[in-house]
VMD Tcl script that draws the C-alpha trace (Angstrom):
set ca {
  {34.08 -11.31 -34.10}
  {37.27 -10.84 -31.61}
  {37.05 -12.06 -28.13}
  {37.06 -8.35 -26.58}
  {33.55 -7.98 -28.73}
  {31.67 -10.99 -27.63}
  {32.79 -10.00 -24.40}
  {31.39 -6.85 -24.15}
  {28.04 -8.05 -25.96}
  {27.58 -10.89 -23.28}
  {28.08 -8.43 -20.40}
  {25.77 -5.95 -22.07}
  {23.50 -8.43 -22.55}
  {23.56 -9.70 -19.06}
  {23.09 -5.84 -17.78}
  {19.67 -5.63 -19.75}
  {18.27 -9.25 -18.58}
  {15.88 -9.00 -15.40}
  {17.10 -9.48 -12.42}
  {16.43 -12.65 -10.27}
  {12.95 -12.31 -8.80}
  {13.32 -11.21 -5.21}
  {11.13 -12.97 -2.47}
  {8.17 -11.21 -1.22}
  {6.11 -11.71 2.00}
  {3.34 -10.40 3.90}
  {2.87 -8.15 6.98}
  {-0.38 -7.85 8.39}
  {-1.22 -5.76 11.86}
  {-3.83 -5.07 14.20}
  {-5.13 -2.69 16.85}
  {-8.44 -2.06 18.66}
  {-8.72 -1.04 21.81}
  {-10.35 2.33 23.48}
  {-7.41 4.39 21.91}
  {-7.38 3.49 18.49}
  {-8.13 0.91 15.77}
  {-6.09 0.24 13.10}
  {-5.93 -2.29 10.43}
  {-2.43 -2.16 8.52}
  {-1.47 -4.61 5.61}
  {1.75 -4.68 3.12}
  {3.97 -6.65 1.19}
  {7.85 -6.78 2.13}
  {11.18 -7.77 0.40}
  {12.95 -10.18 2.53}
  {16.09 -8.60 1.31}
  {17.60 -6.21 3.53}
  {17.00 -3.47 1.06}
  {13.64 -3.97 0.49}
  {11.28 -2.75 2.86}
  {7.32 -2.23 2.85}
  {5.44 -1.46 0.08}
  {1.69 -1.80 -1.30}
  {0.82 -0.54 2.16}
  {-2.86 -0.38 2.89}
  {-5.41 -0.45 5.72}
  {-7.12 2.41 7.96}
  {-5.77 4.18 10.87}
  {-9.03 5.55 13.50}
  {-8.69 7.29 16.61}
  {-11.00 6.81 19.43}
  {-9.23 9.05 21.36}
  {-12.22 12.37 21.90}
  {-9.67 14.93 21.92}
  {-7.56 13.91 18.58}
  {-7.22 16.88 15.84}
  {-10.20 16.15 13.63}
  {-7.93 15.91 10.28}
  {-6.73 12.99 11.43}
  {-9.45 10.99 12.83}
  {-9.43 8.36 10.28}
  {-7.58 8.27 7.54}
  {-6.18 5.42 4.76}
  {-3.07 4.28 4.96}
  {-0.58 4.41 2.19}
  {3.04 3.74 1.62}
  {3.72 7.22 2.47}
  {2.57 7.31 6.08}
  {5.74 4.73 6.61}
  {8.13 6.74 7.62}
  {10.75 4.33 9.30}
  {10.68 0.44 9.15}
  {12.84 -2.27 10.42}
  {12.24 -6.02 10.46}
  {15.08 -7.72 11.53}
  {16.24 -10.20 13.80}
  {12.95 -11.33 15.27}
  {11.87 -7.43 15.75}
  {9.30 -5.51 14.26}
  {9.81 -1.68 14.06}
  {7.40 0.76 12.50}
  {6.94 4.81 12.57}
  {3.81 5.99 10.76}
  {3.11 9.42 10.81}
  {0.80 12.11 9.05}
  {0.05 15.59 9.26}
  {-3.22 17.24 8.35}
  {-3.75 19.39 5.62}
  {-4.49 23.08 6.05}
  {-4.19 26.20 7.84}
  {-3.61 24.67 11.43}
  {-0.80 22.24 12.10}
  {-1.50 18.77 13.74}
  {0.20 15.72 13.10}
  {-0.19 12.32 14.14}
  {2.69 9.28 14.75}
  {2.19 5.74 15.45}
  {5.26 3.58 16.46}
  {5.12 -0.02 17.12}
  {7.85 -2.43 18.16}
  {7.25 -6.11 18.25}
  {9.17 -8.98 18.85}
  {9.03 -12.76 17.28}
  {8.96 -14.79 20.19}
  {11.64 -18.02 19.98}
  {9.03 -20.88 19.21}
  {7.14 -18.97 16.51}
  {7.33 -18.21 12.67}
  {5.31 -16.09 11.99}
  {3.41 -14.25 14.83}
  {4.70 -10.57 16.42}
  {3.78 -9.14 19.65}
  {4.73 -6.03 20.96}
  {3.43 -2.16 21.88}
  {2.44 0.94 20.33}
  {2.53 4.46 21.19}
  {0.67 6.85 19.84}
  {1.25 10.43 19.78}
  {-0.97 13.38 18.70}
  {0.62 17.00 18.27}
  {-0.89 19.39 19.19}
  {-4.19 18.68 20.97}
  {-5.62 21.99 21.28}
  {-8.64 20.80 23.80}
  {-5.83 18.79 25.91}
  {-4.38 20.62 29.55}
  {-1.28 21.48 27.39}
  {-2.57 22.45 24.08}
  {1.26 23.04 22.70}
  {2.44 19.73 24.13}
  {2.04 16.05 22.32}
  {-0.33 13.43 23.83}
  {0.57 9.93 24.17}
  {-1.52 7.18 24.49}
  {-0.04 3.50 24.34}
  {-0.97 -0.21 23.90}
  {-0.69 -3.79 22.65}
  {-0.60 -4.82 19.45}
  {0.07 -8.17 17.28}
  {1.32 -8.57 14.09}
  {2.24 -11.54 11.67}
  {4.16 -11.46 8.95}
  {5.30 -14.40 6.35}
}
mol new
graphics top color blue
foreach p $ca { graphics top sphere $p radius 0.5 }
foreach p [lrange $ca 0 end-1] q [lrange $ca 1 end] { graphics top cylinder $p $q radius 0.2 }
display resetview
């Protein structure tokens, strides 16, 4: 065989070997307060092209006046619509609309931080925003309600 052949064989067969396993970890958050309660868990790449997947938990609103359709629901890796974990902060938009004739839609975003002194905890806020609420004073305006939430991740 010439040298140009086993070249090209090694490189093709180093383009159909797996790839080096990339390191996973685990993100697990938690609300419940008289707004909402949610329980969120996923897996994450800690590559900076990874992101969340496996999502899964519930999302429940307390709040009297939320659309019905949205209520409760389980969570999925579709409801993640933007995600950042970076440099000790915790970012996360999850957002739904209900299904059917009238429009609602609801979007949760949470930013935490990682204080200095620890690995693996997150503490931060959430607000929550409901669109429309048709019993609210402004039935064509979003509600907001906010809170704390904590997170860890590892």
């Amino acid at each position: 065989m010439t040298n140009v052949r086993m070249a090209f064989l090694a490189a093709f067969a180093g383009m159909m070997m797996p790839g080096a396993a990339m390191a996973t970890g685990s993100l697990g958050c938690a609300i419940d307060d008289a707004n909402m309660k949610l329980e969120l868990e996923a897996l994450f790449s800690y590559s900076d092209i990874g992101g969340l997947f496996q999502t899964r938990g519930e999302f429940q609103s307390k709040v009297k006046e939320s659309p019905e359709a949205l209520r409760r629901f389980a969570l999925a890796d579709s409801d993640i619509k933007q995600q950042w974990m970076r440099d000790k902060q915790l970012k996360l938009m999850i957002y739904r609309e209900a299904e059917g004739a009238d429009f609602a839609s609801v979007k949760l975003i949470i930013e935490a931080t990682q204080p200095e002194d620890e690995d693996f905890a997150y503490s931060g806020r959430y607000r929550l925003e409901f669109e429309p609420l048709p019993d609210g004073p402004e039935p064509d305006q979003a509600k907001v309600f906010e809170g704390s939430i904590g997170c860890s991740a590892g």
